[in-house]
Kinemage of the C-alpha trace (Angstrom):
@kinemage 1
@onewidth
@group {chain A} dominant
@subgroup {mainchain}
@vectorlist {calphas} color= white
{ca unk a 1} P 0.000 0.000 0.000
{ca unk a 2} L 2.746 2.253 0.855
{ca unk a 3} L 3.793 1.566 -2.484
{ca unk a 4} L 1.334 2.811 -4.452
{ca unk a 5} L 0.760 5.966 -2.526
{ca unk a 6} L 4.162 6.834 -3.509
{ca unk a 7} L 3.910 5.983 -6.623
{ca unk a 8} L 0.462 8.308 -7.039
{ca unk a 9} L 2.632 11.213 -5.321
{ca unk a 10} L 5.380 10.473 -7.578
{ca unk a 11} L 2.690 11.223 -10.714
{ca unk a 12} L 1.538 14.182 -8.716
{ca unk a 13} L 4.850 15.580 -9.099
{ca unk a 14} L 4.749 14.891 -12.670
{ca unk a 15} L 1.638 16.365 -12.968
{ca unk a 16} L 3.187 19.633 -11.047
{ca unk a 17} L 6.584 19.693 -13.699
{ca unk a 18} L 4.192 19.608 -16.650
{ca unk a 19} L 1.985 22.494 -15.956
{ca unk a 20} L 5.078 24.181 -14.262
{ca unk a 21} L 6.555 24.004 -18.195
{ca unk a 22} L 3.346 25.103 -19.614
{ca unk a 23} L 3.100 27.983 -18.084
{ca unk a 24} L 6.754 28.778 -18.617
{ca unk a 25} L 6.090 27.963 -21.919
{ca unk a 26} L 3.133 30.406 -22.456
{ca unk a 27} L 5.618 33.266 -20.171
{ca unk a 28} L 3.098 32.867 -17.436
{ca unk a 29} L 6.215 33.308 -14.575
{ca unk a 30} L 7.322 35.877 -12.589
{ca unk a 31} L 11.157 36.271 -12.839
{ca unk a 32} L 12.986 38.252 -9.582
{ca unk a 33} L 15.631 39.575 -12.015
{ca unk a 34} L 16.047 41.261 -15.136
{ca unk a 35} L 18.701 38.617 -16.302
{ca unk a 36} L 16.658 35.477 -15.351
{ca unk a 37} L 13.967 37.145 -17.826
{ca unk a 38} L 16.137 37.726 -20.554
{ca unk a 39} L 17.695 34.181 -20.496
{ca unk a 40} L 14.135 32.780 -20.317
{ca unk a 41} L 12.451 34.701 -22.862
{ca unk a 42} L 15.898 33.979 -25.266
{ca unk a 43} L 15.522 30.568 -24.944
{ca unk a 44} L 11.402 30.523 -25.029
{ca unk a 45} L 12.026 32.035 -28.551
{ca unk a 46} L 13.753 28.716 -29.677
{ca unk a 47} L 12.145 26.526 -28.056
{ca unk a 48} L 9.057 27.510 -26.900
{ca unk a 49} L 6.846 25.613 -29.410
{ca unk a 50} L 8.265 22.269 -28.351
{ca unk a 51} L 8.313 22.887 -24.559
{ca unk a 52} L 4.146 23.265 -24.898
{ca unk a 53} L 4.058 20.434 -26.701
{ca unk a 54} L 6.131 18.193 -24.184
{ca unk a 55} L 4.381 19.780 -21.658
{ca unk a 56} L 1.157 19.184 -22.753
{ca unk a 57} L 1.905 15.707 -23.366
{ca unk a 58} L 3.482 15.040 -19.902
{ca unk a 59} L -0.015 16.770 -18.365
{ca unk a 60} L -2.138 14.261 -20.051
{ca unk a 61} L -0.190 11.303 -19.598
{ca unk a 62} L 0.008 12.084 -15.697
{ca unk a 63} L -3.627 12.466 -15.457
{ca unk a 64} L -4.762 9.652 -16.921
{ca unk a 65} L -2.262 7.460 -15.160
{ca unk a 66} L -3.429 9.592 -12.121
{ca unk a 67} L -7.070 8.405 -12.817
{ca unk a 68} L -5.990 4.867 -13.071
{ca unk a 69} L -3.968 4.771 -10.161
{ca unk a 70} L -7.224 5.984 -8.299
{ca unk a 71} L -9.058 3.614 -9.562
{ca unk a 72} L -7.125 0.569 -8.946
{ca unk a 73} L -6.288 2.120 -5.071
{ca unk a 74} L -10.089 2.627 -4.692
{ca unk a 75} L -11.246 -1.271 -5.905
């Protein structure tokens, strides 16, 4: 049991980086410095596109394996 409750945190997380990317993808985040802006924005221009993508992949393939995992715990 301990198992799988680790295992369904452990997708949580997942779940967490993915829409953590998305919104850094769509320049959703506060950055404290000038600098930390510039870098992101630099590299959101090449690579922007793809990081939604990923991201939007990784959210739907954590929340369906989050809705199984419930499942299975609950039965």
């Amino acid at each position: 049991m301990l198992w799988e409750v680790l295992g369904l945190f452990a997708e949580l997380l997942f779940l967490v980086a993915g829409i953590y990317l998305y919104l850094f993808s769509i320049d959703r985040l506060n950055f404290k410095s000038v600098e930390a802006k510039k870098k992101a924005d630099e590299f959101r221009s090449k690579n922007g596109g793809m990081i939604r993508l990923l991201a939007l992949l990784l959210m739907a393939i954590m929340f369906v394996n989050i809705i199984v995992h419930m499942s299975n715990l609950i039965n």
